[in-house]
N, C-alpha and C positions, 0 to 999 in steps of 0.2 A: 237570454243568457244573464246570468247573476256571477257580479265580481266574486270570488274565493276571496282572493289576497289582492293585498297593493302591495308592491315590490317602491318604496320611492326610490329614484336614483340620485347621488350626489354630482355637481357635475365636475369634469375634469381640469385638473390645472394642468400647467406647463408641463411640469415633472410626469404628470401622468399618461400627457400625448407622446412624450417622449417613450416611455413603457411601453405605448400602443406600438407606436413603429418599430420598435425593437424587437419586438414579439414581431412586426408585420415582416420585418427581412430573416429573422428565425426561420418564420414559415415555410420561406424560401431556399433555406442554408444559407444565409447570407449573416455578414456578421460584421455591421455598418463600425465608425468610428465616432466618437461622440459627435463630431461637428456635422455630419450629414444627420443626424440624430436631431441636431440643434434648427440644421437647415429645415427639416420636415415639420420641426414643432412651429418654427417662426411663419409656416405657408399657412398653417391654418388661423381661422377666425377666431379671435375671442374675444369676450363681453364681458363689462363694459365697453366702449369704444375707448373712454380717456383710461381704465385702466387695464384693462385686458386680463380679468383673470382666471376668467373661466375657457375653454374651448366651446362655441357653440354648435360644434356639431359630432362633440364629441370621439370613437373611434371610427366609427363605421366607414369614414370616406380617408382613411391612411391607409389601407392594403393599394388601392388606387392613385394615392398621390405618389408614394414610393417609387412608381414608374418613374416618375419625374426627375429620381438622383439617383438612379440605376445607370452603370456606366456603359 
């Protein structure tokens, strides 16, 4: 198999995990308030360690975490 395209990806900040989950309780009808918004962005990991600005794992694992501040 021979690459077509490279797609790169940039990776996500804060403000962007925040988007993800937003979109993740939409999915659901749900329609969170900033601070549970804030809660889901602060559970996940990001890199650097001393300054934290990227998400390293992106959105794929917030449809998932969400269960987490479901009431």
């Amino acid at each position: 198999h021979l690459i077509d395209f490279f797609v790169p990806f940039l990776p996500l900040e804060y403000r962007h995990v925040k988007l993800c989950a937003r979109d993740a309780y939409a999915a659901r009808g749900l329609q969170p308030d900033e601070g549970t918004l804030d809660e889901v962005a602060k559970a996940m990991l990001y890199v650097p360690k001393e300054e934290k600005l990227f998400s390293a794992q992106g959105c794929k694992s917030i449809p998932q975490r969400i269960n987490f501040f479901l009431p």
